[in-house]
C-alpha positions in Angstrom: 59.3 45.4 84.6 55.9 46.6 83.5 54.7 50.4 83.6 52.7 49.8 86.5 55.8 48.3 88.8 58.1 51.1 87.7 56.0 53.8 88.5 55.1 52.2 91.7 58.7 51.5 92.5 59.2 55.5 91.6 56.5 56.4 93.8 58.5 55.3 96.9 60.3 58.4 96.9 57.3 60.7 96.1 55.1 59.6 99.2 53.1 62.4 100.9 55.4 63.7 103.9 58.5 62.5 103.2 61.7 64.1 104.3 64.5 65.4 102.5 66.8 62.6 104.3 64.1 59.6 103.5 64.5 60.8 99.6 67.9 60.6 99.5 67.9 56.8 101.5 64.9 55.7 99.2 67.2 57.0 96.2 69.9 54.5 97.4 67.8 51.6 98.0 66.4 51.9 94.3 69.9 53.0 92.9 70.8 49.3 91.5 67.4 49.4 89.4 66.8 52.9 88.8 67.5 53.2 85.4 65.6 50.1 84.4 62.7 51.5 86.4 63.1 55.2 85.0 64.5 53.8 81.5 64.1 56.7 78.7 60.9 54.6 77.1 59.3 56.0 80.8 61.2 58.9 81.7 62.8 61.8 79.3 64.1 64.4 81.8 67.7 63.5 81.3 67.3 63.6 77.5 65.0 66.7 78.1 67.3 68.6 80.1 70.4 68.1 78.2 68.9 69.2 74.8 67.7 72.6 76.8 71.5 73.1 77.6 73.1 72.3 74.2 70.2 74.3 73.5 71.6 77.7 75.0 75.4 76.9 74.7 76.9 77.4 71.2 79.4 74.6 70.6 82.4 76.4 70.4 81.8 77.0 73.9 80.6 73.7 75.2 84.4 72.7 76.6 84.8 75.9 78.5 81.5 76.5 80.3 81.2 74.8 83.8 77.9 73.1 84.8 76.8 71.7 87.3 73.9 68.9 87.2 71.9 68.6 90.6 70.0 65.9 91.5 72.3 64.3 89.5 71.1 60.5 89.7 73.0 57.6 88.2 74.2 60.3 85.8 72.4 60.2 82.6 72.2 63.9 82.3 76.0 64.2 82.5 76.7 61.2 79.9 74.1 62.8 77.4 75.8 66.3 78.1 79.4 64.6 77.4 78.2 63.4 74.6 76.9 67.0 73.0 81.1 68.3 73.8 80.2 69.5 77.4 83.3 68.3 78.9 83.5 70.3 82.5 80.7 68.6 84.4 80.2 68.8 88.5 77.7 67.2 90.1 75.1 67.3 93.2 73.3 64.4 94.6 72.3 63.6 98.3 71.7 60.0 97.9 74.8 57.7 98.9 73.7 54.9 96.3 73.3 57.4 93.3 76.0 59.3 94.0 78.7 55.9 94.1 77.1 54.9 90.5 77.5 58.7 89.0 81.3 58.8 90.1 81.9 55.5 88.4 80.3 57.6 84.6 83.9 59.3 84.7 82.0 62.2 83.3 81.8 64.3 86.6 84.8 66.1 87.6 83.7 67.3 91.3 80.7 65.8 93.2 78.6 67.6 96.3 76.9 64.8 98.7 74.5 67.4 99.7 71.1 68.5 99.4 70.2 72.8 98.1 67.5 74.7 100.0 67.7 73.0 103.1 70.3 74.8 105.2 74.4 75.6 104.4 75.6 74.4 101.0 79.4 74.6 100.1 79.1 74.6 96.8 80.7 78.1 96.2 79.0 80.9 94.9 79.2 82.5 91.2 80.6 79.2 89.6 78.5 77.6 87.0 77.7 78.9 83.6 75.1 76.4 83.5 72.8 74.6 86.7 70.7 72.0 85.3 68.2 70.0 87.4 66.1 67.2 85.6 63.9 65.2 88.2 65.3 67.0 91.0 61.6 68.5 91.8 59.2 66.9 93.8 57.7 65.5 97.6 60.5 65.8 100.3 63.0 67.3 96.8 64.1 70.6 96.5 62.1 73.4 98.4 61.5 76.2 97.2 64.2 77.8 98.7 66.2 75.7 96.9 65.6 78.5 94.5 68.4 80.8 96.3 71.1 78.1 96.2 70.5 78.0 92.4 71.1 81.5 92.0 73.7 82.0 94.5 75.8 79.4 92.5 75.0 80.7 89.2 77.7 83.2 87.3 75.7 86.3 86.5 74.7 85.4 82.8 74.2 82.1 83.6 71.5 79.9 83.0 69.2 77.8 85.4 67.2 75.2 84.1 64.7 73.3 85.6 62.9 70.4 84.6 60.2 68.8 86.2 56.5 67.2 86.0 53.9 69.8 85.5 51.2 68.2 88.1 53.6 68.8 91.1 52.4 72.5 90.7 48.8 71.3 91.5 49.1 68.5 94.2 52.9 68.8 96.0 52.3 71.6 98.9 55.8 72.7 99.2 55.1 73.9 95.4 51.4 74.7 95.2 50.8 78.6 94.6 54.7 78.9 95.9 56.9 77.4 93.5 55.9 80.3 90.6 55.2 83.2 92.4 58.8 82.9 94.5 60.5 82.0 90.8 58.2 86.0 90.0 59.6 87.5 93.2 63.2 86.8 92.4 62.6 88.1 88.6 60.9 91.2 90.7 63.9 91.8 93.1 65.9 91.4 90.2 68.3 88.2 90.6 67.0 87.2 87.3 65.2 87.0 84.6 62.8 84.8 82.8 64.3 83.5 79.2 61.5 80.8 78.5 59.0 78.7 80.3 57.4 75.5 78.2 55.4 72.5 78.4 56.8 69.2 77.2 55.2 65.9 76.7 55.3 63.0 77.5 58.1 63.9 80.2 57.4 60.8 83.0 55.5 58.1 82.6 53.2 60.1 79.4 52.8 63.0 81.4 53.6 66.6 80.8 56.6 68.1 82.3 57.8 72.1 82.2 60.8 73.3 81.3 61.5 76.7 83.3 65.0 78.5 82.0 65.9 81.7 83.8 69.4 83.6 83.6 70.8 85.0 86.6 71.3 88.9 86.8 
């Protein structure tokens, strides 16, 4: 599959207007080819997002924290986490086709079929040392109230870890002139703070992606 296909293929779940619901089904229709389509050579969030964690986590500590990886895909983030010692792993992802190829990893040890931001979430509060979201940002993805979910799930301490393209900020509405100033609000209200906020390259098909780490009051 050439560049062109792939990021076509992709783009199916990016489309202007679609739904939160219509993500998740355009996730499972693509879930067979999905990491052929997004293979590493065209998309590095995965590999991105895991090196940010092992990043903050010293490794003595890497089989005790608890993380939890949303919009957690076939699972690449979790795998690549396993393999850095992480070895308590949940997982969050709304789409019925990504979420039967994750379970089968064996890296996850509970799963959430649900979306954040969108309404009630059962994921129970003040659990994770670690949330990490590579990919999860986007048309019809996580709103930015999505943002609350995070924190509410998030042990005080924690991190949060976002990674995601850099253009969404210019073109995707739910994010334009929202996404930054809410993630400034929260840091205002004092929920938490801001620990680093950097552009990567070459994130998705050669284009820039940020990396926003926070950790929650």
């Amino acid at each position: 599959m050439d560049d062109k296909t792939a990021y076509k293929a992709n783009y199916r779940c990016h489309e202007p207007g679609i739904t939160p619901d219509q993500v998740a089904d355009s996730y499972t229709d693509m879930a067979q080819n999905y990491d052929e389509i997004l293979s590493p050579e065209r998309y590095r969030g995965p590999e991105i997002a895991a090196n940010e964690v092992a990043a903050r986590i010293s490794e003595d500590k890497r089989g005790i924290v608890r993380i939890i990886d949303v919009a957690a895909g076939t699972g690449r983030v979790g795998i690549l986490l396993k393999d850095k010692g992480f070895s308590n792993i949940d997982a969050l992802e709304p789409s019925k086709g990504m979420m039967a190829l994750l379970e089968k990893t064996g890296v996850y040890t509970n799963t959430y079929s649900e979306f954040l931001g969108v309404g009630q979430n059962s994921v129970p509060k003040d659990t994770y040392d670690v949330l990490v979201i590579a990919g999860g940002m986007g048309e019809g993805h996580i709103p930015v109230k999505g943002i609350d979910d995070m924190i509410r799930i998030t042990k005080s301490g924690g991190f949060v870890i976002i990674v995601m393209r850099k253009e969404y900020l210019d073109y995707v509405e739910e994010y334009k002139d929202k996404l930054i100033p809410y993630m400034d609000e929260m840091e205002k209200q004092g929920t938490w703070t801001k620990v680093e906020l950097k552009t990567v390259h070459n994130y998705s098909f050669n284009k820039d992606g940020l990396v926003f780490t926070y950790k929650v009051v």
